[in-house]
MARLUM-800315 format. One line per field, with one value per residue: x, y, z of N, C-alpha, C in turn; residue number from 1; residue in three letters. Coordinates in pm, whole numbers, plus 32768, in hexadecimal, padded with zeros to 4 digits. Example, Ala and Ser with C-alpha at 12.3 -4.5 7.8 and 13.67 -1.06 7.14 Angstrom:
// MARLUM-800315
n.c1 8527;8505
n.c2 7DC7;7F1F
n.c3 830C;82C4
ca.c1 84CE;8557
ca.c2 7E3E;7F96
ca.c3 830C;82CA
c.c1 8528;850A
c.c2 7EB6;8003
c.c3 830C;8313
nr 1;2
rest ALA;SER
END
This chain:
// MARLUM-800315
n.c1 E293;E1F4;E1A8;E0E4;E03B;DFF2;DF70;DEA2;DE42;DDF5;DD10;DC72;DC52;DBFA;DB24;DA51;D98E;D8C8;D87D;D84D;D754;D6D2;D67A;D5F0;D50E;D4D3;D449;D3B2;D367;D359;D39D;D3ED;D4CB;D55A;D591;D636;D709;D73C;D79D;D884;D921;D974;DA0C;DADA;DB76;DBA5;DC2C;DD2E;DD75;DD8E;DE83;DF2D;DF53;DF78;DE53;DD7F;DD3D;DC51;DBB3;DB96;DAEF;D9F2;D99A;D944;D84F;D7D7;D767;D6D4;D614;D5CF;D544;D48B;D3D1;D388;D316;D247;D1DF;D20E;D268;D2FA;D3AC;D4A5;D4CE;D519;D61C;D710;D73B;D738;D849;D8F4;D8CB;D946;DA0D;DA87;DA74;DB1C;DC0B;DC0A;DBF7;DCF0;DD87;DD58;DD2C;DE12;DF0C;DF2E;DF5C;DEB8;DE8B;DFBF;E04A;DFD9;E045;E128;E215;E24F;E234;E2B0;E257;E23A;E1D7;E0DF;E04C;E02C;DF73;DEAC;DE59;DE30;DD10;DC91;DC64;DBCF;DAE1;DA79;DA47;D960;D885;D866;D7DA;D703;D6A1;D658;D594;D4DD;D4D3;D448;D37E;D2DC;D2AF;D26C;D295;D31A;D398;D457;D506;D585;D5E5;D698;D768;D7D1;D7D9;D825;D911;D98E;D98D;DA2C;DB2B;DB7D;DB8C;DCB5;DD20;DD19;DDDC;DEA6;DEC4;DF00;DFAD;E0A0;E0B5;E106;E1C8;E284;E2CD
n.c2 695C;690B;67F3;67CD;68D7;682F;6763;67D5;6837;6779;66EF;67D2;67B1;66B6;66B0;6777;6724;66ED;67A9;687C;67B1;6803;6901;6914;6874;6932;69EA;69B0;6888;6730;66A2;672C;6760;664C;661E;6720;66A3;65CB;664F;66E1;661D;658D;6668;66B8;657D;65DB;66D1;6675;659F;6672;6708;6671;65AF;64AE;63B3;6360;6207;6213;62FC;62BF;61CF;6265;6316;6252;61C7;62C8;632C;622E;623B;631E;633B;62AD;6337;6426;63AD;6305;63CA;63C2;63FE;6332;6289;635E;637F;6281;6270;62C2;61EF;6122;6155;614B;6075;5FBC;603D;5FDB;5EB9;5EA5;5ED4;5DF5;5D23;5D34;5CF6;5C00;5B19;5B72;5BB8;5CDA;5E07;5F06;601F;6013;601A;6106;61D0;6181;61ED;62E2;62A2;61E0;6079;5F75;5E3D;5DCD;5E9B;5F4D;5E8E;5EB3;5FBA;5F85;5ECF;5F85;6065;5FB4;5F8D;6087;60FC;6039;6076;6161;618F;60F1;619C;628E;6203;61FE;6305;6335;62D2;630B;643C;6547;65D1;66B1;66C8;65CE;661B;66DD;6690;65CC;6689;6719;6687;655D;65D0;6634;6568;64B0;6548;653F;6435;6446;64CC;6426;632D;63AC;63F8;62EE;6271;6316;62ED;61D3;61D9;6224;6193
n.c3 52B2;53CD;548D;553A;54B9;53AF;53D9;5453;538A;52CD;537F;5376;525A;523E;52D3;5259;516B;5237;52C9;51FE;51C9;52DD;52B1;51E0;51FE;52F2;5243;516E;513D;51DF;50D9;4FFC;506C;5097;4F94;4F60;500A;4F8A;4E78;4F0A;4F74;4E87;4E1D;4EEF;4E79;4D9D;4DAF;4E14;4D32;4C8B;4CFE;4D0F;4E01;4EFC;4EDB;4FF3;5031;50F1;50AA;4FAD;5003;50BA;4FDF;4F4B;5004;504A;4F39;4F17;5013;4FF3;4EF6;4F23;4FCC;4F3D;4E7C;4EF4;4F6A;50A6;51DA;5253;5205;51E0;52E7;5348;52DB;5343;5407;5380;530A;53F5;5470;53A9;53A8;54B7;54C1;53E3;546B;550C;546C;53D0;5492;54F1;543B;53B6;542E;543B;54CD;54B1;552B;557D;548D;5442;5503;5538;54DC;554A;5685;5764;580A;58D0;586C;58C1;5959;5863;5807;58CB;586B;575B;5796;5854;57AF;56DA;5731;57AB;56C1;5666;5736;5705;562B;567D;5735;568A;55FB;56BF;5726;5646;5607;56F1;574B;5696;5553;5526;561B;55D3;551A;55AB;565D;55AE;5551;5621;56E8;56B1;567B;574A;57DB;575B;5775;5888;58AB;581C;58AC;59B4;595D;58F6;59EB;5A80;59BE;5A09;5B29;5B24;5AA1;5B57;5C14
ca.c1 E216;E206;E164;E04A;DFFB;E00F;DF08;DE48;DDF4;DDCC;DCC9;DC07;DC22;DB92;DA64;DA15;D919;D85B;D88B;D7DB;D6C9;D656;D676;D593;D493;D47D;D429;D363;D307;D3AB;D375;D448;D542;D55D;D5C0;D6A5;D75D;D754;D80E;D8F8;D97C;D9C4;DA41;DB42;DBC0;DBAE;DC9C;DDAA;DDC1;DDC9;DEF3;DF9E;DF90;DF2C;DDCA;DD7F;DCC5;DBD7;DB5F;DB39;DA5D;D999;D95B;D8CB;D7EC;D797;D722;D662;D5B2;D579;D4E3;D410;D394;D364;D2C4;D1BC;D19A;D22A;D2D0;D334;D426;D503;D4CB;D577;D68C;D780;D71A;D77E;D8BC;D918;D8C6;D99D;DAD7;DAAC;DA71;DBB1;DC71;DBEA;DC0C;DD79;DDDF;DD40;DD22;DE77;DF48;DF54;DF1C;DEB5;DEC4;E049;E05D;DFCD;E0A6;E1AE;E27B;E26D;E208;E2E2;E245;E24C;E163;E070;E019;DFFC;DED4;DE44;DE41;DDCF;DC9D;DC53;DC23;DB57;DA39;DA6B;D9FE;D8EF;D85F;D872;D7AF;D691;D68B;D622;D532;D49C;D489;D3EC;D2ED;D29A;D2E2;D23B;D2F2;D36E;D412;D4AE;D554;D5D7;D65D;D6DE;D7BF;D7F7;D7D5;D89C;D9CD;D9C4;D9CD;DAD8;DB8B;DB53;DBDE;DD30;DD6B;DD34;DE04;DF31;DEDF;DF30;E044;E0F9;E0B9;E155;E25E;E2D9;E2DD
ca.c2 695B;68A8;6739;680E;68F4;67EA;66E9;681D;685D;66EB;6704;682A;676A;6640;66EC;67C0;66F1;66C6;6855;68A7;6798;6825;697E;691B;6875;698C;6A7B;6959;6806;66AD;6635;67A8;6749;65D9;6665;6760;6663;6590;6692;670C;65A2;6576;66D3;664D;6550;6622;674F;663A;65A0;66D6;6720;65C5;6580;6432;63C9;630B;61D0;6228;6336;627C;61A2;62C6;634B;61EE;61E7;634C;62EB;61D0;6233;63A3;631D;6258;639A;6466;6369;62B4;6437;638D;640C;62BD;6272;6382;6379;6200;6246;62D3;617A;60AC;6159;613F;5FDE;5FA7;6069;5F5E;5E2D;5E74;5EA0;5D5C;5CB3;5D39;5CCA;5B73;5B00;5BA0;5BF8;5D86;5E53;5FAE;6082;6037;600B;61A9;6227;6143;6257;634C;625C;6157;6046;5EF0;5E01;5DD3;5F36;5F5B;5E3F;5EE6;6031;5F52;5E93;5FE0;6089;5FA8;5F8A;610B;6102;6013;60B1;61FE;6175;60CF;624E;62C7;61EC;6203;639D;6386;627A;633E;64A3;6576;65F5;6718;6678;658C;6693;673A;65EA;65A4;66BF;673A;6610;651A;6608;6649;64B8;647C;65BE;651D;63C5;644B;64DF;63B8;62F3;63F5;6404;6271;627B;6369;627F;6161;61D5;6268;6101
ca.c3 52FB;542F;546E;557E;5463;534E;5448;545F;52F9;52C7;53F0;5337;51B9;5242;5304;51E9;5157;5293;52EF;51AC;51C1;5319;529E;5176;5254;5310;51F7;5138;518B;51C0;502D;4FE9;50DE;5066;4F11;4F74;5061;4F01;4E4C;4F3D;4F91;4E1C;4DF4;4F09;4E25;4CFC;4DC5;4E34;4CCB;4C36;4D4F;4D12;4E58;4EF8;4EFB;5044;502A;5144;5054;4F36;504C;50DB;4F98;4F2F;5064;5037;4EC6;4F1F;5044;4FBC;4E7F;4F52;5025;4F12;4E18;4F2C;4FBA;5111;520B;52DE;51BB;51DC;5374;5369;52A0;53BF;5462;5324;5303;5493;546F;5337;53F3;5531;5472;535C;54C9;553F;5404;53C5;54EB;551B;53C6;5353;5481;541E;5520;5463;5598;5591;5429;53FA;5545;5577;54B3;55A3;570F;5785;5876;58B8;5803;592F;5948;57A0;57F2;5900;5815;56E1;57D6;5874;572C;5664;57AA;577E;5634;565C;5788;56C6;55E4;56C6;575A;561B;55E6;5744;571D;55B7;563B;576E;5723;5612;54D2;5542;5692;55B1;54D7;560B;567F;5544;552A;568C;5750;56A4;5662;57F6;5828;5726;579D;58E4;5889;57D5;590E;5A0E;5902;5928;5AAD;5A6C;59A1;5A6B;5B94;5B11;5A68;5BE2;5C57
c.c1 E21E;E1B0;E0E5;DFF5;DFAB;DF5C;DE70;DE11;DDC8;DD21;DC50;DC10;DBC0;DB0E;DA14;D976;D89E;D824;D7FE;D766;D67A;D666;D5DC;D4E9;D44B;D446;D3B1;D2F4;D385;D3D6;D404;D4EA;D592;D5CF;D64F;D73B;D78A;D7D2;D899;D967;D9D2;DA09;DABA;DB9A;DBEF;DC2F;DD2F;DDDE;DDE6;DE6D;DF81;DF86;DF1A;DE98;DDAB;DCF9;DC49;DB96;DB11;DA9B;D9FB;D955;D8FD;D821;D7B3;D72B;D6A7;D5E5;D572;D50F;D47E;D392;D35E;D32A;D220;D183;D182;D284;D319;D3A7;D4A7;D51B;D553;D5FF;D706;D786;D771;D806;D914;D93D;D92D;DA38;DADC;DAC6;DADF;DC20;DC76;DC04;DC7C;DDC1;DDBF;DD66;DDE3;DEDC;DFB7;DF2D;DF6C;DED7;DF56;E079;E04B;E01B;E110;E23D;E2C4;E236;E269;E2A0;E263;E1D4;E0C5;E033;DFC5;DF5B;DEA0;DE15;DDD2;DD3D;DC3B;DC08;DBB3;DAE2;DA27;DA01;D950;D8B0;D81F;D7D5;D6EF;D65B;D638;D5CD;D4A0;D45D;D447;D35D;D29B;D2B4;D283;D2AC;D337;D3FC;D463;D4F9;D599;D64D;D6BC;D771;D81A;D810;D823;D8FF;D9CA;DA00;DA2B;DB42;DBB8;DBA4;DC52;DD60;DD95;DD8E;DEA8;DF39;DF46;DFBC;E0B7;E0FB;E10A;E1CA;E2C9;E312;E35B
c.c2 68F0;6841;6785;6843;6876;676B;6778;6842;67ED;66D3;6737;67DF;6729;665E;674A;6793;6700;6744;687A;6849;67AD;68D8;6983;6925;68C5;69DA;6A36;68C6;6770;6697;66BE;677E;66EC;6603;669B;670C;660C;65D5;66C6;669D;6580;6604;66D5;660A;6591;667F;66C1;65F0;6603;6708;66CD;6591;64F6;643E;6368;6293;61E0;627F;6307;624C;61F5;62D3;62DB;61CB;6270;6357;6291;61FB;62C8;63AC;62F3;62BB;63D9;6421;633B;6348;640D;63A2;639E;62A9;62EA;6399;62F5;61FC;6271;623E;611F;60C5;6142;60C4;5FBD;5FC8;5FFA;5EE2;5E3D;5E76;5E3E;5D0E;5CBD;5CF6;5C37;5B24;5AF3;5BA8;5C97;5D82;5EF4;6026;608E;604F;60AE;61F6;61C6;6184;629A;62FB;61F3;6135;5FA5;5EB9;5DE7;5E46;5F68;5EFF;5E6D;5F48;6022;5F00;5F37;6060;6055;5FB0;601A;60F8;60C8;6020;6140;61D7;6140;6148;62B1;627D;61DB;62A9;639F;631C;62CB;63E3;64F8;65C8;663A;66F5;6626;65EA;66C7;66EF;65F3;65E6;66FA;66B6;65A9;655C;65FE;65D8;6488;64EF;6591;6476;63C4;6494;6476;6341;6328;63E0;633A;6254;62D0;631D;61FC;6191;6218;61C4;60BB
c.c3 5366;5447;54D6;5516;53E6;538D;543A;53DA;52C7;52E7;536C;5283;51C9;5271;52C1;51BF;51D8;52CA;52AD;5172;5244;5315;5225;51AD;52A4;52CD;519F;5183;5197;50FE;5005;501C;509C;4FDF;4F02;4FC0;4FC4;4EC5;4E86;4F6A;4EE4;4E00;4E53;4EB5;4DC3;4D1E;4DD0;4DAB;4C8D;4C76;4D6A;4D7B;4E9E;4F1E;4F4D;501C;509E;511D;4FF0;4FAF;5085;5069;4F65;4F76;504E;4F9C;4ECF;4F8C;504B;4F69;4EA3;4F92;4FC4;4EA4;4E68;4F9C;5077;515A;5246;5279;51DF;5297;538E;5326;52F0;53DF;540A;530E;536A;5489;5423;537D;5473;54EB;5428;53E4;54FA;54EC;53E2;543D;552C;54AA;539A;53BE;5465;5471;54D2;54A1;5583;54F5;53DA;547A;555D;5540;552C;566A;56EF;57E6;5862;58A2;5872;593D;58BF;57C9;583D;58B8;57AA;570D;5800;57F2;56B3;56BF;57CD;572C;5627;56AB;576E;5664;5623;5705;56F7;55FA;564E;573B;568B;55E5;56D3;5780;5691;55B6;5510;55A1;564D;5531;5544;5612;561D;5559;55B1;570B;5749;56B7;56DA;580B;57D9;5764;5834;5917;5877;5856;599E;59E7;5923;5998;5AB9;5A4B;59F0;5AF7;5B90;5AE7;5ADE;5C28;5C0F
nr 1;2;3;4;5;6;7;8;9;10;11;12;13;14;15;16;17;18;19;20;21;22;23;24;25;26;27;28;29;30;31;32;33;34;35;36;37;38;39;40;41;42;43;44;45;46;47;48;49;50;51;52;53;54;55;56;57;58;59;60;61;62;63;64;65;66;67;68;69;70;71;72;73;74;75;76;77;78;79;80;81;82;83;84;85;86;87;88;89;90;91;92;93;94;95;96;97;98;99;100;101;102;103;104;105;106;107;108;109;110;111;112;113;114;115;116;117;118;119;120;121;122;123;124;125;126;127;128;129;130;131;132;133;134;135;136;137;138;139;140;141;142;143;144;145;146;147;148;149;150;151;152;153;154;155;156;157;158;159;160;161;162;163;164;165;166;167;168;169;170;171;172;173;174;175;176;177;178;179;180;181;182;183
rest UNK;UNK;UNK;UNK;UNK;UNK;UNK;UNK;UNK;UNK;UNK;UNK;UNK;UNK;UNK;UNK;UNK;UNK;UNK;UNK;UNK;UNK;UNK;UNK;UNK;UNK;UNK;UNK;UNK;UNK;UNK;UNK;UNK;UNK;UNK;UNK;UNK;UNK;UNK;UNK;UNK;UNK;UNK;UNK;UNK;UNK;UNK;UNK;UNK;UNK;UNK;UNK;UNK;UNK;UNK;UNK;UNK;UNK;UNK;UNK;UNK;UNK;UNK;UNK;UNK;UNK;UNK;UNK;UNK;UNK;UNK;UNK;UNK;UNK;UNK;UNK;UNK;UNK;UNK;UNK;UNK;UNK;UNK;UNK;UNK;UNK;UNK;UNK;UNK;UNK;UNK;UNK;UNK;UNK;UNK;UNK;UNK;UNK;UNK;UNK;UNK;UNK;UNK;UNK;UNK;UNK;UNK;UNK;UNK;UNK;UNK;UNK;UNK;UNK;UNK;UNK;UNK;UNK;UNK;UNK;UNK;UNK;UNK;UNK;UNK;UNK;UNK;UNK;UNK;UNK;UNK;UNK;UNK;UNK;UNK;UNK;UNK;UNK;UNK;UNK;UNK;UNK;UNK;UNK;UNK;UNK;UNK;UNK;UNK;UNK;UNK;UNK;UNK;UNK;UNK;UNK;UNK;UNK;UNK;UNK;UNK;UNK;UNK;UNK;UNK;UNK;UNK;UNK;UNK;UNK;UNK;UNK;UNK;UNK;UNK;UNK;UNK;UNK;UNK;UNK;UNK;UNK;UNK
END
């Protein structure tokens, strides 16, 4: 199977959950949704142990966030909880790049492609700077359309709007890398 295909089923695992909580919402309600996004994130974990195969820690961490600030939605009958939790996880992916790489001198960007990308270390930090103010930008976005936006619009967002701007990102990222590595 080839590494396009292989990226591409990846792609569709990981957006699963989010697929079938704005499929729910449309047929139900947020609290429905909430739920279903619940189960299908652990039903995730559940297919890859049952499959052996590795279980990424940014799942485990989703699914923790997805736990906490689901429980919160569907216990205090609130949507803003499960609105902010894109935001808290955004945040969480900038900040562990900022903190790996100040703190620790990782840089994660090179540390999850430096397999398959060669560059020189100046570039890796522009990659690893430009990615976490991604993240936490991403994140201020989502909390800007659920504060100014009604439910629905932020369901659209959610599912259509981010993927565009990460879909959107991984390509100005390649446009990048392919730029430097000509030099």
């Amino acid at each position: 199977m080839g590494i396009g295909k292989l990226l591409s089923m990846k792609f569709l695992f990981d957006l699963f959950p989010v697929v079938l909580f704005f499929i729910f919402y449309k047929i139900y309600d947020i609290y429905i949704a909430t739920a279903v996004l619940m189960l299908a994130t652990y039903s995730q974990i559940l297919l890859l142990r049952l499959f052996k195969k590795k279980i990424e820690k940014i799942l485990i961490f989703t699914a923790i966030v997805i736990t906490v600030f689901g429980g919160m939605t569907l216990f205090f009958q609130n949507n803003v909880f499960i609105m902010w939790k894109p935001s808290i996880i955004y945040w969480a992916f900038g900040l562990t790049i900022l903190i790996a790489d100040k703190l620790y001198k990782k840089n994660l960007v090179q540390l999850s492609l430096g397999s398959q990308v060669k560059l020189e270390k100046k570039y890796w930090q522009n990659l690893s700077w430009s990615t976490a103010l991604f993240f936490i930008f991403l994140g201020f976005l989502n909390i800007y359309i659920a504060q100014n936006f009604n439910e629905d619009t932020w369901v659209n967002f959610k599912l259509f709007g981010m993927t565009a701007i990460l879909f959107i990102y991984i390509i100005l990222i390649t446009l990048y890398i392919s730029k430097v590595n000509k030099n």
